[in-house]
N, C-alpha and C positions, 0 to 999 in steps of 0.2 A: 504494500500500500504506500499510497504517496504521503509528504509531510503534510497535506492541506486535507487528505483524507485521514488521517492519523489523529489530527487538531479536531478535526469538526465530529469526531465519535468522542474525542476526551470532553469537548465541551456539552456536548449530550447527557455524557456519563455526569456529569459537574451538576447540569439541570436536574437530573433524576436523583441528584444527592439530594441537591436542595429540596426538591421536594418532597423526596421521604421525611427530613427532618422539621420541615417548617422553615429553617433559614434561609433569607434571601441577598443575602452581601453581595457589595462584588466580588470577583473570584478574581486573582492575578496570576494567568500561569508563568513560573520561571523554566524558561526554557534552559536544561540544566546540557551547557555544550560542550563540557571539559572531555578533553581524549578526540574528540572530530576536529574535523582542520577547519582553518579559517571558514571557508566558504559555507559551514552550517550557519554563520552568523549571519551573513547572504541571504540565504535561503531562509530561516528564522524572521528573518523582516518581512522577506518578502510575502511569508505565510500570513503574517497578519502578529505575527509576536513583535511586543518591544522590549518585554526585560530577558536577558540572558544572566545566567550562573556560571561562575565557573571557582575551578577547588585551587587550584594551584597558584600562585602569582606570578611564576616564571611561566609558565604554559599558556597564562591567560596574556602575559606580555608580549611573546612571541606571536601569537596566533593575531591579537588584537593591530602588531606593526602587520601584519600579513592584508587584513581587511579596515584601513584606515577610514576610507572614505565611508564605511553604514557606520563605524560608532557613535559621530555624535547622534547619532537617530535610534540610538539604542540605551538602553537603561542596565547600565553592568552592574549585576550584584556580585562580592566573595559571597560564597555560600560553603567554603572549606576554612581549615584550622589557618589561622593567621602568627609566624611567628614574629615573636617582636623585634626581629631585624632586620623585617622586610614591611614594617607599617610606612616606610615615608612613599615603598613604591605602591606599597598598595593604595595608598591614599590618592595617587596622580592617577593610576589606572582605572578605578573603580567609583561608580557614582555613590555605592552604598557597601556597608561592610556587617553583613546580616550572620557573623558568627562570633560574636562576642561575647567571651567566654569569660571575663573575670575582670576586676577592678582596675587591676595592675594596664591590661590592654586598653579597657577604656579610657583609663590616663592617661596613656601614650596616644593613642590615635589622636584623644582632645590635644594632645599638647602639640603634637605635629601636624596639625588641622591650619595652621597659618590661616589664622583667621575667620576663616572658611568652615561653618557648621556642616559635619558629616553626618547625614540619616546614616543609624545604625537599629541590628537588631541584636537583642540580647540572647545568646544560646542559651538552653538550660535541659540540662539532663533530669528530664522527666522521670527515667525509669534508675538511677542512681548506678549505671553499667558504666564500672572500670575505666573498659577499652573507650569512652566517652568523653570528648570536652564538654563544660558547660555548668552553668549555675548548678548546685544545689536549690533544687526547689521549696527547701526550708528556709533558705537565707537569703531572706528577700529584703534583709536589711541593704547587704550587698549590692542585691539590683537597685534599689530606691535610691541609694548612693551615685549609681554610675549616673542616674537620669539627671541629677545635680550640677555633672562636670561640665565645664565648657569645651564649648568645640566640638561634642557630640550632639545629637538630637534622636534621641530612642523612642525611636516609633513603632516596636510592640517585642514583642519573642516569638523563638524559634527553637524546634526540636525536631530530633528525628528520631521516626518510631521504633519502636525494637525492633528487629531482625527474629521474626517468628512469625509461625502459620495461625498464631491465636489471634484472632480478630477481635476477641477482647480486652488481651493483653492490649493490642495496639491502641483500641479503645478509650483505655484507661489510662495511655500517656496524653493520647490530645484532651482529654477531657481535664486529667492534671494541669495541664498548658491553657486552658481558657479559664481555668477557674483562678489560677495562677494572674493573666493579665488582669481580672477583675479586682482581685487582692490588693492587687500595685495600684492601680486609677480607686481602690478607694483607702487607700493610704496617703496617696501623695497626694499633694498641692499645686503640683507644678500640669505642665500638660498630660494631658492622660492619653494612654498608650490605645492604638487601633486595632497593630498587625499581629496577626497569629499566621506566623509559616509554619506550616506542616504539612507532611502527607507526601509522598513521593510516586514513584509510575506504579509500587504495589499494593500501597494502601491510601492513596489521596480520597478515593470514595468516604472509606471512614475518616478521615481528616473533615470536605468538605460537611460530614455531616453533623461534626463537631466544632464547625463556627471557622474553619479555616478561611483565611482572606487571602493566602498566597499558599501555590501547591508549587514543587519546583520536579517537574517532571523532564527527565533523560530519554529513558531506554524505548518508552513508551511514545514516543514521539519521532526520535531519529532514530531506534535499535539499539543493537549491544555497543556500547562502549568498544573505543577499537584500544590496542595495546601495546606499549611500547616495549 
């Protein structure tokens, strides 16, 4: 199947969430293009997508000098682990840095934000899994903190579901993650948080029908990841 027939069954699928649950948000898909070469960002536009994901910041720097002229008509999110000695490039490269994972990062990004308020989203390890970046979702003292610094602008959280066939399990991380943003907007004072990313090409159904506003779908759109 083609990219434009691929999108127009996810967005189907997206409507039939909504409606089993009652919710009716918008939905954001992040077209997730890491590992494909430049030209899926091409192609991505020209389906009708504008935000792209990608994990890597050398892979996304490389591909991005490859296909110069669509990015400013694209909205680049990080959507992988950011390590802290590569925030000044990720900050030039990226409109938004949607895996922020701890205090220590949000103070950097703010501090190397030259000016310039970065939308960011705050990760958080919903299911409390080792192998996982991400907030403790007990210590929200933490996240209310980051929302504080300057030079950030934290516009909601993000998780990713566990890695299992229990549609429960998965259940009970996005459901932890929307109860989670409602915690935060009525604690704090300051602006209250939107975004809920969640859900990926295996489980985005149960996402969208647990309030998600952004799904960041790969495989399910372009195919299997290629490898290097």
């Amino acid at each position: 199947m083609s990219l434009l027939e691929n999108l127009e069954q996810i967005k189907e699928r997206i409507a039939k969430s909504q409606l089993r649950s009652g919710i009716k948000n918008t939905v954001e898909i992040v077209a997730i293009t890491k590992t494909h070469p430049a030209e899926i960002l091409i192609q991505a536009y020209e389906a009708g997508l504008r935000s792209v994901g990608e994990n890597r910041v050398q892979e996304a720097e490389n591909k991005f000098n490859e296909a110069i002229d669509i990015l400013p008509k694209l909205n680049k999110r990080l959507v992988g682990h950011l390590q802290s000695k590569k925030v000044r490039k990720a900050l030039h490269l990226f409109d938004s840095i949607d895996s922020v994972d701890s205090i220590k990062l949000a103070s950097k990004i703010g501090k190397h934000s030259e000016g310039k308020t970065k939308p960011v989203l705050l990760e958080v390890n919903t299911r409390g899994e080792g192998a996982k970046f991400g907030f403790d979702p007990l210590n929200i003292n933490e996240m209310l903190q980051c929302i504080e610094i300057d030079g950030i602008d934290v516009q909601g959280l993000m998780t990713i579901g566990p890695l299992t066939q229990d549609k429960q399990d998965i259940r009970v991380a996005f459901i932890k993650l929307r109860y989670l943003l409602d915690e935060i907007n009525r604690q704090t004072s300051s602006k209250k948080l939107k975004e809920l990313s969640m859900g990926m090409s295996g489980d985005f159904e149960i996402a969208i029908e647990e309030g998600a506003s952004m799904v960041r779908l790969g495989t399910i759109l372009f195919g299997p990841r290629r490898t290097f």
